[in-house]
N, C-alpha and C positions, 0 to 999 in steps of 0.2 A: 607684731611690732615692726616697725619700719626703719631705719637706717639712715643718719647719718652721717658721712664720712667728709670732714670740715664743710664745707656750704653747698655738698649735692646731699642729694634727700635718695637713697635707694628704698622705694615702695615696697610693702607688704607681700603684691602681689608678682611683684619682681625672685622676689627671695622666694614665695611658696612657688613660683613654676622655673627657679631655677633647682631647688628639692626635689619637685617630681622629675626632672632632669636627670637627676643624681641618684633616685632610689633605688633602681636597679642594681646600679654598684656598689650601694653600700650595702645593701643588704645581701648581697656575698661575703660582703667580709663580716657579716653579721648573721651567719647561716639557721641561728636556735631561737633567734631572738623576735618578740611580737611585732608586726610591724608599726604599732605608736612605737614603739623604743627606735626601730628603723627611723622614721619620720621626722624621730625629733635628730637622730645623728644627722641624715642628711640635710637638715635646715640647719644645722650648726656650721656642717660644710659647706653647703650655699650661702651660710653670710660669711666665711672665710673668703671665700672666694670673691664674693662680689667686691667688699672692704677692699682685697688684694687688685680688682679688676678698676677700681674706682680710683685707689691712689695712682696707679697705673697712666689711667688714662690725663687726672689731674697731672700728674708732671712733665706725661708725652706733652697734654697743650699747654702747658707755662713755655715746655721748650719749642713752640710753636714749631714743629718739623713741618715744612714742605711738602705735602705729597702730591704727584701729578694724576691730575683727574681720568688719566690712560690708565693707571696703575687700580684706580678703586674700579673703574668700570671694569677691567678682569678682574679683581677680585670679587667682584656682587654676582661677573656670570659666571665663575668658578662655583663657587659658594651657592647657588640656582641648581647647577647643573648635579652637583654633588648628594642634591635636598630632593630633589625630586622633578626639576625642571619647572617650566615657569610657575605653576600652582605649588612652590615648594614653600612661600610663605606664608598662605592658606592653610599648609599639613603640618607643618612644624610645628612643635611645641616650645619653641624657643621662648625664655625669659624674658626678651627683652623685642626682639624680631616682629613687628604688626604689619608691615606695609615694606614699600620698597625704602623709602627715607630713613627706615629705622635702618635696614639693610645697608644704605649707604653710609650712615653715618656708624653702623657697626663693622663694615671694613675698612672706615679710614681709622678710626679707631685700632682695629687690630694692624693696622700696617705703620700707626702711631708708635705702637707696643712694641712692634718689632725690634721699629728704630730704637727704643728704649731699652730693648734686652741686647741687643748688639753694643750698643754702648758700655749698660753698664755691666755686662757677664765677662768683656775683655778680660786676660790675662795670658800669665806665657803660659804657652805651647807645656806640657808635662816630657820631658826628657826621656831619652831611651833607657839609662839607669832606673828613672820610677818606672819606666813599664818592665824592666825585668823584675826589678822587687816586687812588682804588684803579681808579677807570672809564678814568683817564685813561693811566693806568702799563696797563692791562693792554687794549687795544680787541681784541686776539684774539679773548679771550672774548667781547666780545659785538658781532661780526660775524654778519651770515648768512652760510651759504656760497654759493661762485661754483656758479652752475647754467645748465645749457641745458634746453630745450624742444625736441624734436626728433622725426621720423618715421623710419621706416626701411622698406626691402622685403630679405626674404630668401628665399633657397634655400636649403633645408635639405641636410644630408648627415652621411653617418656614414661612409662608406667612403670609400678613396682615388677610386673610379673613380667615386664621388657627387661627392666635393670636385671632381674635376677638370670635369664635367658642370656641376657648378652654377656654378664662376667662366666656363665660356662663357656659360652666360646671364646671369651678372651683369651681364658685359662688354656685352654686347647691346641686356641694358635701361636700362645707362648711354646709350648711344650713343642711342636711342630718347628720351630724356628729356631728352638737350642737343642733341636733333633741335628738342624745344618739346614734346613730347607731354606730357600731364597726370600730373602725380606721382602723386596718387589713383587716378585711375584703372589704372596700371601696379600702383599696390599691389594692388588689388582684382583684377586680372587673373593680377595674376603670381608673387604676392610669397604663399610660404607661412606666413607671421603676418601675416592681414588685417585681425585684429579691429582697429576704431577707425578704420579705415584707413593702419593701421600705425601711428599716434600713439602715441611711448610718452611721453609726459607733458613734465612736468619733473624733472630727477634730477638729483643732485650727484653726487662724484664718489665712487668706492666702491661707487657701483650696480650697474654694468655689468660684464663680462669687460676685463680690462683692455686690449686690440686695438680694443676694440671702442670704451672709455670715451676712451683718448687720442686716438683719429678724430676722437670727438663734440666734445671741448673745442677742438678745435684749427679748426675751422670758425668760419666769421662766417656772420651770420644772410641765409636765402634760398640760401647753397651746399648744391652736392652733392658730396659724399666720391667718393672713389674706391671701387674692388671692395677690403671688408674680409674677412679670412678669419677665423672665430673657431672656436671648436668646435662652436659648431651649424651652421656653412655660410659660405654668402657674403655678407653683406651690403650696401648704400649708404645713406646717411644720408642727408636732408636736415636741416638746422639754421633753427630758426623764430626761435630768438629767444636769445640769452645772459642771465644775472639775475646783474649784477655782485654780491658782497659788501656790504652795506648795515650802517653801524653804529646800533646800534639808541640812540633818543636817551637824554638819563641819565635824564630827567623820567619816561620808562617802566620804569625800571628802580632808580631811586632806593631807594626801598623795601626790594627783593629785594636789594642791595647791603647795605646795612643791616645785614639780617637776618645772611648769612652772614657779613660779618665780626663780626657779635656772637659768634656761634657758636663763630667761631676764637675769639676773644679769652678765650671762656668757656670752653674747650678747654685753654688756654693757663694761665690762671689755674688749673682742676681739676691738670692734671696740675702744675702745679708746688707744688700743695699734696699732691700724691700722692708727688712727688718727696721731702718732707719726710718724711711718713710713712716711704718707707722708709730715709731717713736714721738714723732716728731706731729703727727694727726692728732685730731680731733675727732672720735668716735664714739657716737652714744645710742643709743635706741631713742626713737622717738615714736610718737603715739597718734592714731586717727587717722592714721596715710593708708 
């Protein structure tokens, strides 16, 4: 079914290749789901969207904006160069994009748009007070996260009667190490991931095999783990050092707070002028387009 939105007509075949546009992404946020149930979300989202691109453009040209033909010629060789270079409107699968004319008349259109989101997203500026409250309600975001600093020696293995070989030696060169023998040195001698001498940095959590990552956290700094078994083999840690969460102060961040609640706000205002728009439309499905 095809699309009207008051007296432009958005075609069938508009809306089904702005869907395959779109499928990829939705069907992320739809990871279990058959791809007809995909299909049909993302045609639901490509006639959102087009509806939303359609009143758009009808009120950019009621307000008849000016754009200077310097202005679309960068944007057609922007838009070219970004696509694949001059055969980029051959490759593309754009919804709407055939030819260069479609091209031009699709950047003056989006340079239409602009004008119209600049207009109507205005508002004030968000205040240094909202961005402290907004620092204060939310310190989640701007903690670092908990990390260690840590070393390890392993023995590798892929087979059962590797695995089994390699946790006696793990065992071994524990014993060896809480004798006082040199941590480094046991790496370098014994440990099949030497480089650095075995130092694997700093990490947070998410880095690692997860056997391997709940060992590491769970250590205070200068201990040595027990024999870990993961899927590369055996391992033992040592832990150098924990890097608690740190909140980052507002004064560094003041700014960039700022910024994005502008954002919202102007987000906020657009779409509730967009909301009117389609109050105010005429939209229906139409048939045989």
């Amino acid at each position: 079914m095809a699309l009207k939105v008051n007296d432009q007509v958005i075609p069938t075949w508009a809306i089904e290749r702005q869907a395959q546009a779109l499928f990829e992404q939705v069907s992320r946020g739809m990871p279990d789901k058959p791809r007809e149930v995909v299909h049909l979300a993302a045609m639901d989202l490509a006639k959102e969207r087009m509806i939303d691109q359609s009143l758009m453009a009808q009120e950019s040209s009621r307000r008849n904006y000016q754009i200077a033909p310097e202005e679309v010629n960068k944007g057609m060789k922007r838009w070219l160069r970004e696509n694949g270079g001059k055969r980029a409107i051959e490759k593309t699968k754009h919804p709407v994009i055939k030819n260069r004319e479609d091209l031009r008349k699709e950047i003056l259109a989006q340079l239409r748009y602009n004008r119209l989101l600049e207009e109507e997203s205005s508002c004030e500026m968000p205040s240094e007070k909202e961005a402290e409250e907004y620092y204060e309600n939310r310190p989640d975001l701007f903690k670092s996260e908990e990390m260690v600093s840590a070393s390890h020696i392993l023995k590798k293995a892929s087979t059962e009667e590797e695995f089994q070989s390699a946790e006696k030696e793990i065992i071994a060169i524990r014993e060896r190490l809480l004798g006082g023998e040199d941590f480094v040195s046991c790496v370098q001698s014994e440990s099949d991931d030497a480089g650095n001498d075995g130092n694997l940095g700093t990490f947070g959590k998410g880095r690692m095999v997860p056997e391997f990552e709940r060992v590491a956290f769970s250590l205070e700094p200068d201990q040595l783990s027990g024999p870990i078994k993961t899927q590369f083999g055996w391992h033992l840690i040592k832990l150098h050092e924990r890097h608690a969460p740190k909140l980052t102060p507002f004064e560094d961040l003041k700014e960039k707070i700022i910024e994005y609640l502008n954002e919202r706000k102007k987000d906020k205002v657009f779409d509730a002028f967009l909301d009117g728009l389609k109050e105010k439309a005429t939209i229906e499905e139409v048939a045989g387009i």
